[in-house]
PAPALO-474298 format. One line per 10 residues: number of its first residue (from 1); for each residue x, y, z of C-alpha. Coordinates in Angstrom, 2 decimals, decimal comma, padded with zeros to 5 digits. Each point is the difference from the previous one (the first is absolute). Layout:
// residues N
NUM	X:Y:Z; ...
// end
This chain:
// residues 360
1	-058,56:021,33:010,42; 000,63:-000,06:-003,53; 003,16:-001,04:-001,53; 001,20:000,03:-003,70; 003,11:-002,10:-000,02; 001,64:000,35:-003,18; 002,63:-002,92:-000,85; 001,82:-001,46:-002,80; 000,68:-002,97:001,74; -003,39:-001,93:-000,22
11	-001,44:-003,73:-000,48; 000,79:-001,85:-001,63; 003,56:001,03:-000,10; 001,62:-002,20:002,87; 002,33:002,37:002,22; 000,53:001,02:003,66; -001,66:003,31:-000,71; -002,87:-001,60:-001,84; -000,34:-002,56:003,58; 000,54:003,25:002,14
21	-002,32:001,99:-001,55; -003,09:-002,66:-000,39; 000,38:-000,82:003,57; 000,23:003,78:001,32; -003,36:000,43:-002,35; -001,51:-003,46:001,81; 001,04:001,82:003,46; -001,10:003,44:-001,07; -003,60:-001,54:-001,14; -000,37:-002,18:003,59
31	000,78:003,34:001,72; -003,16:001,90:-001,72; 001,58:001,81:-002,81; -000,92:000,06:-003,44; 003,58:-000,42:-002,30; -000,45:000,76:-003,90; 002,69:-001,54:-001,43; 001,53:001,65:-003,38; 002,38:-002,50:-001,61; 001,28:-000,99:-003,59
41	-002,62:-002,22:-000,93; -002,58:002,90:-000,30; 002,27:000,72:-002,93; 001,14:000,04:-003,41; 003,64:-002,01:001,21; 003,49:-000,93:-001,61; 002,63:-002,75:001,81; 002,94:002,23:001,75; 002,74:000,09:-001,93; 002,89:-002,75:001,19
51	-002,42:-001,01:002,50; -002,41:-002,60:-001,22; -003,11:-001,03:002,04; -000,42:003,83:001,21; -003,04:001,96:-002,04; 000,09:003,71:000,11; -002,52:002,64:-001,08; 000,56:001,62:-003,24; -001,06:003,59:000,22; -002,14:000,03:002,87
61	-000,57:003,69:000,96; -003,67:000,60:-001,52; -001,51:-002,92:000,89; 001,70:000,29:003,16; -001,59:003,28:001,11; -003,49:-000,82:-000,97; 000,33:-002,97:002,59; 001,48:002,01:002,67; -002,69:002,52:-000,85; -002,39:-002,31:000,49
71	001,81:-001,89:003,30; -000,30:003,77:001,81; 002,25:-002,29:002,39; 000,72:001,83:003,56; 003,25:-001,39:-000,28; 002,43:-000,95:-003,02; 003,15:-002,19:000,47; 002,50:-000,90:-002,65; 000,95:-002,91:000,46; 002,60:-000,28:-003,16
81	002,50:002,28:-002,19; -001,53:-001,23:-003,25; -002,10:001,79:-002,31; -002,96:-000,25:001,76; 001,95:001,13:002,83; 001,14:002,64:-002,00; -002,83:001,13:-001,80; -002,00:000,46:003,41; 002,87:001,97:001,69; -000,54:002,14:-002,61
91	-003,92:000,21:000,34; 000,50:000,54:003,72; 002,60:002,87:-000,62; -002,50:002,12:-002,56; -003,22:-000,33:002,24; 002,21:000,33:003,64; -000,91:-003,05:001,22; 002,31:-001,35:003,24; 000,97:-003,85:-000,18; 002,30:-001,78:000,81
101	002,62:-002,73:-001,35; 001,66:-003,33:000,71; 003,47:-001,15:-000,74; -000,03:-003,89:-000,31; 002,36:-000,83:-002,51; 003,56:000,83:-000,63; -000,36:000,84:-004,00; 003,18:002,05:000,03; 002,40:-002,87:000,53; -002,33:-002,57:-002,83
111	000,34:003,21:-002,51; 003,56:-000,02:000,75; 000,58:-003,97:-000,75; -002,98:000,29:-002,76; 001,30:002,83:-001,65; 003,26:001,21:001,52; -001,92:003,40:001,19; 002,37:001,36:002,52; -001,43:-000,11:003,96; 000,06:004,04:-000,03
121	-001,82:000,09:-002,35; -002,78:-002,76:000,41; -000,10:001,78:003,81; -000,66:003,23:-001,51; -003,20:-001,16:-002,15; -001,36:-001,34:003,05; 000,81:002,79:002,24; -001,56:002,41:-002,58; -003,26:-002,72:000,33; -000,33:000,09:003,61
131	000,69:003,75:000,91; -003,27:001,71:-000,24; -001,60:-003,24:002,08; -001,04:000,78:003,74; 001,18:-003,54:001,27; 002,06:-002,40:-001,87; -000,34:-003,09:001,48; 003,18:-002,49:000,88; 000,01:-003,52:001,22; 002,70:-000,32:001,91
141	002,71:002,60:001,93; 002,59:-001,15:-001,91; -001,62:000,86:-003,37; -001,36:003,54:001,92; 003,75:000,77:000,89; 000,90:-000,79:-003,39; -002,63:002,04:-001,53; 000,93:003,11:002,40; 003,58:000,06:-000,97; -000,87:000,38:-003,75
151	-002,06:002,70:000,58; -003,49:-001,02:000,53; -002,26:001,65:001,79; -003,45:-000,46:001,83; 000,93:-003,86:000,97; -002,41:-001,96:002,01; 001,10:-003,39:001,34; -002,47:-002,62:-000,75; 000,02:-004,09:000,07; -001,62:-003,14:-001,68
161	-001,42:-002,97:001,68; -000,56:-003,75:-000,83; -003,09:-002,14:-000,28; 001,03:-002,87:002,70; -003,38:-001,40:-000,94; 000,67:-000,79:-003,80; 004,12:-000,58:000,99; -001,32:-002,62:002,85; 003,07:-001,66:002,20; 001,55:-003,10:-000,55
171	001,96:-001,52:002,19; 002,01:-002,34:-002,20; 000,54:001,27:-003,56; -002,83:-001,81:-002,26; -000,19:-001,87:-003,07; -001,01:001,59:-003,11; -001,55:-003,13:-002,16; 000,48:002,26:-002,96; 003,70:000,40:000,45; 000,50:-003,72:000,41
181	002,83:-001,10:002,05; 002,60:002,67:000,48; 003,45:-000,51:001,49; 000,03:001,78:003,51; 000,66:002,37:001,47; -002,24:002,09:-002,71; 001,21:003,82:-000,44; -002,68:002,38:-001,33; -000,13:003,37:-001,80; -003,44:001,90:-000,67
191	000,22:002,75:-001,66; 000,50:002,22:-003,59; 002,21:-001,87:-002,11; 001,87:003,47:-000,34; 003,13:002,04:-000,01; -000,73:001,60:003,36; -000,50:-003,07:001,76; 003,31:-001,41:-000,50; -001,38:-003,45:-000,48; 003,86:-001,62:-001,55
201	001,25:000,31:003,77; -002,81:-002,41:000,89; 000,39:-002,43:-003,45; 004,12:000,39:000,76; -000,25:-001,59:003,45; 002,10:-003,01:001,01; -002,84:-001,64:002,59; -001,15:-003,54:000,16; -003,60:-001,11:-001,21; -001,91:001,69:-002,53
211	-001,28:003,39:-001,53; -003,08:001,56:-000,27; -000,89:003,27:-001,81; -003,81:001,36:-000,27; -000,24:002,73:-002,08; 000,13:001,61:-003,49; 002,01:002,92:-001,45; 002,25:001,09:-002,65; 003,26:-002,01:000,94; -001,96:-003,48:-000,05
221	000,29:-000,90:-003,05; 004,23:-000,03:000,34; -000,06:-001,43:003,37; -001,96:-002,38:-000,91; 002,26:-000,95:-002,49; 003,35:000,60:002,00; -001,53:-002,18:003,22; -002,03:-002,94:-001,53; 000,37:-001,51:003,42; -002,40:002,48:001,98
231	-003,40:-000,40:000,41; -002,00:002,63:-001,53; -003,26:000,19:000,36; -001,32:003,10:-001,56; -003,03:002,25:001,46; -002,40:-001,92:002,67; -002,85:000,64:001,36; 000,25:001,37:003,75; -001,52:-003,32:001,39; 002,33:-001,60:-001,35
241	002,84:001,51:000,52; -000,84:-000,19:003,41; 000,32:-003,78:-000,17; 003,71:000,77:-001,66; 000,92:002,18:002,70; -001,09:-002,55:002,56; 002,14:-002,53:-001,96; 003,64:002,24:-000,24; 002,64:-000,73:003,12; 001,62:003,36:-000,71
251	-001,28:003,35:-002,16; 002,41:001,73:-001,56; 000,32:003,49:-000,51; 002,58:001,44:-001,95; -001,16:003,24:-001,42; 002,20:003,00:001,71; -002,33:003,06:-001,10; -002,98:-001,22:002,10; -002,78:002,68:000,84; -001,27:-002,68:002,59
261	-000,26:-003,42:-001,40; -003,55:-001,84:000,59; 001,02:-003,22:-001,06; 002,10:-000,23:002,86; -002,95:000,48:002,50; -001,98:-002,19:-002,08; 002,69:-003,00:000,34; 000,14:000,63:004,14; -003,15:-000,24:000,35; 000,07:-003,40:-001,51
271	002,54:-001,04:001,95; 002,79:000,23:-002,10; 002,90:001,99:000,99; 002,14:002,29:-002,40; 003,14:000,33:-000,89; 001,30:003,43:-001,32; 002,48:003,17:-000,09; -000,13:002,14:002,62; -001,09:003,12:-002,05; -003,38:002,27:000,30
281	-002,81:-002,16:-000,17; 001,41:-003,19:001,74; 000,97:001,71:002,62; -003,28:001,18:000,73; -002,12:-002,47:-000,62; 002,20:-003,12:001,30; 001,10:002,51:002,69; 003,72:001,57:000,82; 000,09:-003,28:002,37; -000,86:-002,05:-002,80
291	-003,15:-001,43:001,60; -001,74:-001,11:-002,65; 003,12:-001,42:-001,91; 003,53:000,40:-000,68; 001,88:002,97:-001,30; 003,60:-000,45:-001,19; 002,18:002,00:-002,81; 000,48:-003,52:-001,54; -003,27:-001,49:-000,67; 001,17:-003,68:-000,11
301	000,64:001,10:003,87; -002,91:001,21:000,55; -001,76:-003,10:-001,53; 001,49:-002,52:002,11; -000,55:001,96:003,46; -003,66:000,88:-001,40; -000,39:-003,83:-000,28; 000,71:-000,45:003,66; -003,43:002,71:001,03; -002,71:-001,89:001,43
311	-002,90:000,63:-001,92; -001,90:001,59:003,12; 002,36:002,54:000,29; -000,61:000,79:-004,08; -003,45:000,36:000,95; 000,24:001,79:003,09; 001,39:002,62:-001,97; -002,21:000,12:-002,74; -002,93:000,31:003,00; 001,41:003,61:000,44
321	-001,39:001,32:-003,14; -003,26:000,88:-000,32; -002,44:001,12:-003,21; -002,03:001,27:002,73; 002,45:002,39:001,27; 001,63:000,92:-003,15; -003,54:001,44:-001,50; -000,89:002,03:002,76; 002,88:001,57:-000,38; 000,30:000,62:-003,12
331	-003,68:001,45:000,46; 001,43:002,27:002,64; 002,84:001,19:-002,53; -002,76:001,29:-002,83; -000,99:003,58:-000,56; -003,31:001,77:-000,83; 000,55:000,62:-003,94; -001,47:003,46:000,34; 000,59:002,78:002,28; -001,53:000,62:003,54
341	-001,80:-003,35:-000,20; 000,00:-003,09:002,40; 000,84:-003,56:-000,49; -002,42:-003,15:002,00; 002,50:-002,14:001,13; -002,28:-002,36:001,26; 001,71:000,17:003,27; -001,52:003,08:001,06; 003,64:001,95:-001,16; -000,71:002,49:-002,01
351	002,88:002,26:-002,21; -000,45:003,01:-001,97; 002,09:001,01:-002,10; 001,58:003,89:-001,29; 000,84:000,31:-003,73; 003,79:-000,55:-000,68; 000,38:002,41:-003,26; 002,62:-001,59:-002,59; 000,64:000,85:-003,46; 001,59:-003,00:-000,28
// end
């Protein structure tokens, strides 16, 4: 099968999607199929305005279609509500082309805190993006539920997965020679340095032993300033931040407008337990028993019981999620792009697919 996976979330921006969607190509690839990815750096791009370190496409459409024209993909996914998202909604709409959709990040609540753009109607953009798609993927219930009660239809519950090779065990938390000698226990936040994420809850905390944030974003440069004491160590390489993982005593999550969260099954599988609200996301990927962590409506709670996990158990529930798994289902979730043809799922499954019409 042939996939054209259109994104606006590509390398080298450094993002759960970006992780997600490299790994589900890595999967996709191992499993026999041929993925065409269509992201910004193919084009002409500015930086996103109030959100530094993300390049969009400027005016994509044309350039767009002769690609996809010459792709002649089977299937089309996309996997973003940017303008290349956008732009190839609207080339799937004028030729009736099926595909289908993902919803992986919560954009309504960042344009809200970004730009005070009410919830209704940040929902109702999206909703309006997703409505002609024949499956828009979800990766969790929570977030599916959500999705369902404002009005979107077509939802397909998906998951993500963790590479427990890269994000190897470690029994004890490491040293980090880079980091020097830190006071212990070390608390650790990955993530966009961002409005969504909610990152002050985790500076704000009143814990023993030192700070950690890895990441970049457009708050950084204030919090850097307002919490000299933190570490911050910018952008690292995955190998590396690995090694940081393997180094933390407790991750830290405080973001309440989680799709899913990566970083948390990333940190498990290290080893390292996390400590976080218990709000969509967390509770599905640390588990409503709080397996891979703690979950507590104060987070300086959920810290100290988090610090109390065995590692094992961390890992254990990191072990549950699998890249594997996740891809072939997301395989099983695509549609033929045009009428009355079949898709190769490469598990002998095969789907066909009837027009939906949409004048969307």
């Amino acid at each position: 099968m042939k996939l054209a996976l259109i994104t606006d979330a590509w390398q080298p921006q450094v993002n759960g999607v970006v992780t997600t969607l490299v790994e589900l190509v890595r999967e996709m690839e191992s499993l026999g199929h041929q993925v065409e990815v269509i992201h910004p750096g193919l084009f002409g791009t500015r930086p996103c305005p109030g959100y530094a370190g993300i390049d969009l496409a400027v005016r994509p459409a044309k350039a767009l279609a002769r690609r996809l024209d010459a792709v002649n993909a089977d299937a089309i996914h996309l996997a973003t509500e940017g303008p290349l998202g956008w732009a190839a909604r609207r080339y799937c709409l004028r030729r009736g082309l099926s595909f289908t959709t993902a919803f992986h990040t919560r954009f309504p609540e960042i344009l809200k805190a970004a730009l005070h753009i009410p919830l209704w109607l940040g929902y109702g953009l999206f909703r309006h993006f997703h409505k002609p798609s024949s499956g828009v993927l979800v990766p969790t219930p929570s977030v599916l539920r959500m999705l369902e009660s404002r009005g979107f239809r077509n939802l397909r519950g998906w998951t993500h997965g963790v590479d427990m090779r890269l994000f190897n065990y470690q029994e004890v938390p490491q040293v980090y020679a880079p980091l020097g000698g830190l006071a212990r226990p070390v608390s650790l936040f990955v993530g966009r340095v961002s409005y969504e994420k909610n990152i002050e809850a985790f500076l704000r905390m009143d814990v023993p032993g030192t700070k950690v944030v890895c990441g970049v974003g457009p708050l950084e440069a204030d919090l850097r300033e307002r919490f000299p004491h933190v570490r911050w160590l910018g952008v690292l390489p995955r190998d590396v931040l690995a090694r940081v993982y393997g180094a933390a005593d407790v991750f830290v999550m405080p973001s309440k407008s989680e799709t899913f969260g990566l970083v948390m099954l990333e940190a498990m599988a290290s080893g390292t337990p996390v400590a976080a609200y218990p709000v969509e996301g967390p509770l599905e990927v640390v588990g409503v028993n709080a397996l891979g962590g703690a979950l507590n409506q104060d987070l300086d709670s959920a810290w100290y019981q988090a610090l109390s996990i065995p590692r094992h158990e961390a890992r254990a529930r990191a072990q549950s999620f699998s890249w594997a798994y996740a891809s072939q289902l997301f395989v099983r979730h695509l549609v033929p792009a045009r009428n009355g043809t079949a898709l190769d799922c490469g598990s002998g499954a095969h789907g066909v697919v009837t027009k939906l019409s949409s004048n969307t």
